[in-house]
N, C-alpha and C positions, 0 to 999 in steps of 0.2 A: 048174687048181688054184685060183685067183685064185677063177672063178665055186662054188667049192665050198665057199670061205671063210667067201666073201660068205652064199652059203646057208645056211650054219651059224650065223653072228651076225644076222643075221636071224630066225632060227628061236630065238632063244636069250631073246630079249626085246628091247626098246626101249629107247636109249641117248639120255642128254641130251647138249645140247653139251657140257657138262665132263665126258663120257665116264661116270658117273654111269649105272648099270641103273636104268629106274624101269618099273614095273609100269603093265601097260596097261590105260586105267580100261576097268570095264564099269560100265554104266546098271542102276543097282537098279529093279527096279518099272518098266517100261516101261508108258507109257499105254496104259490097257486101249480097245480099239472104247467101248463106253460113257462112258468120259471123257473122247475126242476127241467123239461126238457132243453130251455136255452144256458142252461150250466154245464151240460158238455155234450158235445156231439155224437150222435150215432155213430158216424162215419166224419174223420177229420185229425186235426192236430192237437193236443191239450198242452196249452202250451203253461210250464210249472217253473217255479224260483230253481227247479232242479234239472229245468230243460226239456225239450217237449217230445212226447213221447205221440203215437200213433195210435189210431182206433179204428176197429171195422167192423160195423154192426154192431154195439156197444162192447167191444170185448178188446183189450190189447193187442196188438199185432204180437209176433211169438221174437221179433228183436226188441220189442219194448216190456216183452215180460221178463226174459234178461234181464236187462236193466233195472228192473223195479225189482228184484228179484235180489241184484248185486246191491242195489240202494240202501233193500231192510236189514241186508245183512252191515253195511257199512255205517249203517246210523242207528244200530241197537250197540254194535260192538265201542261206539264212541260214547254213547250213554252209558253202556256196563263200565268201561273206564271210570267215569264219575260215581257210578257206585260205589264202584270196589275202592276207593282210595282210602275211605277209613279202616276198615278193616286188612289192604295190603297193608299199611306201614306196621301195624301192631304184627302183622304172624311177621311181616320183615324183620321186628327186633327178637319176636322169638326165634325166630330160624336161625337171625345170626348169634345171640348167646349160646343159641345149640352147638353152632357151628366155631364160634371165637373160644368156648372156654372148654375145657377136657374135662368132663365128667359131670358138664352143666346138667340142672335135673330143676322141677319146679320149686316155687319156694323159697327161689335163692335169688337172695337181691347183689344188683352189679352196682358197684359206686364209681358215679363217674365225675372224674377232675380233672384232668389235663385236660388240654385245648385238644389234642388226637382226640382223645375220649365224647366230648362235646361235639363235635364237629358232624359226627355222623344224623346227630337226632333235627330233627327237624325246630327250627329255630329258637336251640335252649339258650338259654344266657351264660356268662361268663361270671356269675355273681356272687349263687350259690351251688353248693357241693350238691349232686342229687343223687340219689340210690333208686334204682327202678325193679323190681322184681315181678315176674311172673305168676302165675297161679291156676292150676285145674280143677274145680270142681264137680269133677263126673265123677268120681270116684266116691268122695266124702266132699263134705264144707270146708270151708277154707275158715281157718281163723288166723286174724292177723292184732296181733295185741301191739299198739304203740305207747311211747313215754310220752311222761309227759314234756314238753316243753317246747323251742320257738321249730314245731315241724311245720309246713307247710305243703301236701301233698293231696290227693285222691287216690280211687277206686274206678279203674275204666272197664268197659266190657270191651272185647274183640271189637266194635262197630263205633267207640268210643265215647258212647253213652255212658253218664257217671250217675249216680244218684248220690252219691256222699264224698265230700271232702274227707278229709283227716289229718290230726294233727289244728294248729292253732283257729282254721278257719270250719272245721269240722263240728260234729254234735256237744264232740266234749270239750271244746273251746280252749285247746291244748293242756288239760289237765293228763290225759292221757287215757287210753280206754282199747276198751276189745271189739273188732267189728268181725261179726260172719259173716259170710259169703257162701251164697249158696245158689246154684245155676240152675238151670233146666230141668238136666238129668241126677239132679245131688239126691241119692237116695233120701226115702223118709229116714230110717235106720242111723242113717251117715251123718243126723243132724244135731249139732246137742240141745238140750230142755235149755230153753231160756232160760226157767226159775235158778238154773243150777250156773247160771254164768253171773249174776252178781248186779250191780247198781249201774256202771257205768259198759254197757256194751249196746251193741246197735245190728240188729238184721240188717244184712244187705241183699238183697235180691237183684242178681244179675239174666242179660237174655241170652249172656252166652258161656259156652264151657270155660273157657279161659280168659284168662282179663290180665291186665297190668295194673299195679301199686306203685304209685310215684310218690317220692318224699324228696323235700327239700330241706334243707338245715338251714338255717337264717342267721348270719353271723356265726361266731368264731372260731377257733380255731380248727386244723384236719386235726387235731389231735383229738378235741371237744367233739368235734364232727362223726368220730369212730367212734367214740366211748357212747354218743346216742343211738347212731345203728347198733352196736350190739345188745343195745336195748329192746330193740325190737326181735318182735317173736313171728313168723307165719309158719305154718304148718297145716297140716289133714287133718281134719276131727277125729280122733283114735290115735293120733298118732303124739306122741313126748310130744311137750312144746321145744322148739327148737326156733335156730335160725343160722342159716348159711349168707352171709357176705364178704362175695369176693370183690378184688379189686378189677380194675377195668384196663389193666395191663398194659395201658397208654394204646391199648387198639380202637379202631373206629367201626363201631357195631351202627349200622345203618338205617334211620324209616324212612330214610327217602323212597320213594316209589321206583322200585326200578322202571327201563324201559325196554317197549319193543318186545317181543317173546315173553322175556323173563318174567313181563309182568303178569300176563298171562297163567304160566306156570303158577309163581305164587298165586294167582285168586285161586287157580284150580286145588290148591294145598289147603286154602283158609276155607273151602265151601266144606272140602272133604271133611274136614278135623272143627267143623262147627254144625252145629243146627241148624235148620233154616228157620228162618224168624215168618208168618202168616204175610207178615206186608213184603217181603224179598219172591215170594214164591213163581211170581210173574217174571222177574227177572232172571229165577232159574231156569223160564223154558229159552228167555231168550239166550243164555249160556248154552246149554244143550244145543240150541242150532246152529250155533259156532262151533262145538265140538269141544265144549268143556262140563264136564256132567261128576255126579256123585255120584261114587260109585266105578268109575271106571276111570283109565288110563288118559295122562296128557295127551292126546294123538288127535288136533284136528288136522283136515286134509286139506290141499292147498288153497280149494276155493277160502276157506272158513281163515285159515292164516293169512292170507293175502287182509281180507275186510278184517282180522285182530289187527294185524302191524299199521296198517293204515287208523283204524280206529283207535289205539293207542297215540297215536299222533295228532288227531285231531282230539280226541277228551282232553290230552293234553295242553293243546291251544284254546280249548274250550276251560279249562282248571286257570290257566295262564288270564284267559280275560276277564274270569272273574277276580283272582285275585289284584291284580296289576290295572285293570280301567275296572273301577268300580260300577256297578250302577245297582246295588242293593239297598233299598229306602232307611233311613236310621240311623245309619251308621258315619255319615262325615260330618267330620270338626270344622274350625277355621283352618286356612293354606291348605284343606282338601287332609290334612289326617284324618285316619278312617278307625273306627274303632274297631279290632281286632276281635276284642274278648269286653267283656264287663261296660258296656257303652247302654247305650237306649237299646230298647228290643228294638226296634225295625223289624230288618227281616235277616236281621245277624245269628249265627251261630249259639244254639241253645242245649245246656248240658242234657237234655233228655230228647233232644232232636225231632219234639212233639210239639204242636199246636193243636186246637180245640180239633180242627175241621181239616187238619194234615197233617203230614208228616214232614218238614223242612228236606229240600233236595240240592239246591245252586249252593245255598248258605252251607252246607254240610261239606258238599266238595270244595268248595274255597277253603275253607276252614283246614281241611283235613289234606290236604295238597300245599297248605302255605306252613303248618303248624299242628302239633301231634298233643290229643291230652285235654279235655274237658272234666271241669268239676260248677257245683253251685257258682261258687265263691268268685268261678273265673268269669261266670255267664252272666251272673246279677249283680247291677251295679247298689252294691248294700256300702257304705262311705265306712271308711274304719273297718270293715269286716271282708274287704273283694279286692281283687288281684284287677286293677286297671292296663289297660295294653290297647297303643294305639301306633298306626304307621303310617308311611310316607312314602310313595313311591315320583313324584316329580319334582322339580324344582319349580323355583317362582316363577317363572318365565312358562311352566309348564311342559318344562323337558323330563325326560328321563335321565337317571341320574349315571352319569358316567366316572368310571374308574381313572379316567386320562384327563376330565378335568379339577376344577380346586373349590369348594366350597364353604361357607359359613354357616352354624347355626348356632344364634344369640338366646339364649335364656336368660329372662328378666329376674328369674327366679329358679332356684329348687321346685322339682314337682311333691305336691305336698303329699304326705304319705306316713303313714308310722312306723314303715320299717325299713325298707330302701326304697331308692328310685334308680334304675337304670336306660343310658341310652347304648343299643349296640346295633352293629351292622352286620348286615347279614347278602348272600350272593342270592339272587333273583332265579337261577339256574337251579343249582341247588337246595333253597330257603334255609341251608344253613349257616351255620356262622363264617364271614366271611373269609378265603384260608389264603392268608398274606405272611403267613409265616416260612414260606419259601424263599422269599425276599431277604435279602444279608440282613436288613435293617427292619423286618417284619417285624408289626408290634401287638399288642392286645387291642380289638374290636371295640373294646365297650369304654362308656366312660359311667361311671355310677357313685354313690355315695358313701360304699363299703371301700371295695378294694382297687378301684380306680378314678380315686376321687381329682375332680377340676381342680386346676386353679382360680380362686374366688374374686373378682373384683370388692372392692368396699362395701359396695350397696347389696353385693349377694349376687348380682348377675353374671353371666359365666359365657365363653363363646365352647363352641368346640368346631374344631376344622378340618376339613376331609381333604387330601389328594396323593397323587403319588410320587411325593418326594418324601424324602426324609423330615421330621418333625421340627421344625423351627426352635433353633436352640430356646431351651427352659423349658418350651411348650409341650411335649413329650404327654406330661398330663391328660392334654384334652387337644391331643392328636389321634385319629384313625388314617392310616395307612390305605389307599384303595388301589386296584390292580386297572390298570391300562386294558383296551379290551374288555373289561367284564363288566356290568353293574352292581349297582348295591340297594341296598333300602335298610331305613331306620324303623328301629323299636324303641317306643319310648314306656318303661313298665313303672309301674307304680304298686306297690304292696302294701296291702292295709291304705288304699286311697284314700284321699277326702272328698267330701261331698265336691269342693268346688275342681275337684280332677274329671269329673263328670258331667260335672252341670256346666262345664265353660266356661266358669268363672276364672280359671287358671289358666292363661291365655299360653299357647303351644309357640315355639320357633315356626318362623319359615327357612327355608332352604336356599339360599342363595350362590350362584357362580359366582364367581369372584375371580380376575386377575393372579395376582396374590394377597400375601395375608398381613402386608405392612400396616396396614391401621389397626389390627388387633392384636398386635406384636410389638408396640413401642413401650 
């Protein structure tokens, strides 16, 4: 009866996933024999956006199979760039934890507060104190128990897919709670009985053996700051509840994406020490023809190195245009600010990196190239409950923003929000925070509502001023310092947003050059 069902809705039409009958296309006008033969020649020139290559008897000449030959390799290896960019920055921080701290081991969160410290991750703020720790679960499950109180952090996989926040924007709504973690390969054995974990915990189900836990502290003090990390617990399932956090040693442990070889190397480190996921596996053969494969030694040979270092430089100008000339639907404000994180879906970066009918690919490499670390809270714009983040990368004029000239931006208002708002700048090169503390008179990037607060006009509106001079005496406050030679771009973040952070009601600065700063200096 069942197979008779099935036969008859089948026979009936074609059904979408919302259950939705939709009509099954047919092809008007099928290519006639004649207009397959006149689309490319027997014998002649074909001539391509990639330059025209030779034909003789329908087959490539053997210097245009060269060529096409040098092609596939040159435009898989600038694709594989844009893959691998979420997954290098994360083995990047593990490697270098490995590498910065003596006796680093999973489990163990690094807190990072200095400006050194910041500077390495890919466009953290200068706001809050953040502790980042590691985690394997090939072994056992990971459990990771947090306090209660103002955390704000997630739960990333190697690919940087999140499925849970944690901490205030999380399941337990900063009461405080136990999350497992449990990967791929996490034994059945190695997992604990729910029934036996209590009222407030949450499965977590990750796609990869290792992942990152970020936390942020939200207000006061490094002293308050420490007393809540050592609150917190991660550990092996089997193993004492523990927790190791160390300090961040004023060094700068890095996700920027290295370049050239290196980067290479490391994806060839992250394929080894992770799974392959069923939708990557295409991508793995295109690795393997370049000479980067599981299972075996970094060693491609020169053809295969020549199209990585080349293709390294081109994914990179191809990561560079997506984030710096926009053109992803959804995402721009008024003056061209672009919604980072927590904006309108469009076709913006989504913490499970999933759509009904794909899997997100431009939006993932922008995202993951400009900035490191998805959760819910940052992807869905929920007002009082989401992490709002939006940027700017030209002036009004529509220039690009330079470190040699002097700029304004007028805020009518505070961005509304119920826990901070900060504005910080950051280098275009790097995407991290901008580093002008070289400079005698180097100062702090950011200007926000905690610990770099503006000077207020009456009615509440605020300027802040960009160039490369010294801060206009008093003005110090809601001065950034920029470097000559280099560019910058602003973050404007909002935590715990409000609805009108979102919906446009709260109308954004624009960017202005400016002279000098005498009319907002008297």
């Amino acid at each position: 009866m069942k197979t008779k069902l099935l036969a008859l809705a089948l026979a009936s039409g074609t059904f979408l996933a919302n259950g939705a009958e939709a009509e099954e296309i047919r092809v008007p006008n099928l290519q006639t024999e004649q207009e397959f033969f006149d689309a490319m020649p027997v014998t002649g020139t074909v001539s391509t956006f990639f330059g025209d290559f030779e034909m003789e008897h329908s087959v490539p000449t053997e210097d245009s199979v060269d060529r096409i030959y040098e092609l596939i390799d040159h435009q898989r290896a600038a694709q594989l760039y844009l893959w691998g960019l979420p997954i290098a920055a994360h083995e990047q921080l593990i490697q270098g934890y490995f590498e910065n701290f003596e006796g680093y081991d999973y489990n163990t969160f690094v807190r990072v507060e200095s400006f050194e410290e910041r500077r390495g991750y890919l466009t953290a703020n200068e706001t809050t104190n953040y502790a980042l720790g590691t985690f394997n679960t090939d072994g056992a499950a990971v459990v990771l128990e947090v306090p209660p109180g103002v955390i704000i952090g997630m739960i990333d996989d190697m690919w940087q897919e999140s499925v849970s926040d944690i901490g205030i924007f999380g399941p337990n709504k900063g009461r405080g709670g136990t999350h497992v973690i449990i990967g791929p390969n996490t034994p059945q054995h190695m997992q604990p009985d729910p029934s036996a974990l209590g009222d407030d915990f949450n499965i977590i189900k990750i796609n990869t053996n290792r992942g990152i836990a970020l936390a942020r502290v939200s207000g006061g003090t490094i002293e308050e700051t420490l007393e809540k990390w050592a609150e917190m617990r991660m550990y092996n399932y089997g193993s004492e509840p523990s927790i190791n956090v160390i300090g961040g040693e004023d060094l700068m442990t890095q996700t920027i994406q290295p370049r050239g070889m290196a980067y290479w190397r490391l994806l060839h480190a992250a394929i080894n020490n992770e799974v392959v996921a069923e939708r990557d596996r295409l991508f793995m053969y295109w690795l393997k023809s370049l000479g980067i494969e599981r299972g075996k030694p970094f060693e491609p040979n020169e053809r295969q190195t020549a199209a990585l270092l080349d293709g390294a430089k081109v994914g990179e100008m191809m990561a560079k245009s997506f984030v710096f000339s926009e053109r992803l639907d959804g995402v721009l404000r008024e003056y061209d600010w672009r919604y980072v994180l927590g904006g309108e879906w469009g076709d913006g970066i989504k913490y499970n990196q999933s759509m009904r009918d794909y899997d997100i690919f431009d939006p993932r490499a922008r995202y993951t190239y400009e900035a490191m670390t998805t959760s819910p809270s940052m992807t869905v714009p929920r007002p009082g409950g989401a992490q709002g983040y939006v940027a700017k990368f030209e002036d009004s004029d529509g220039n690009r923003l330079k470190g040699e000239e002097r700029y304004v931006m007028e805020f009518n208002s505070q961005p509304p929000q119920d826990m901070f708002w900060s504005l910080t700048i950051y280098d275009p090169d790097t995407r991290a925070l901008l580093n002008n503390r070289g400079l005698k008179d180097g100062s702090d990037v950011t200007v926000d509502s905690i610990n770099h607060k503006p000077k207020l006009n009456v009615d509440g509106s605020y300027v802040v001023m960009l160039g490369p001079d010294d801060a206009p005496e008093g003005w110090a406050s809601n001065y950034v310092r920029t470097l000559p030679g280099r560019g910058w771009f602003p973050y404007i973040r909002a935590y715990g947003a409000h609805k009108e952070f979102f919906d446009g009601t709260y109308q954004l600065p624009n960017i202005h050059r400016v002279e000098n700063f005498d009319k907002w200096i008297k």
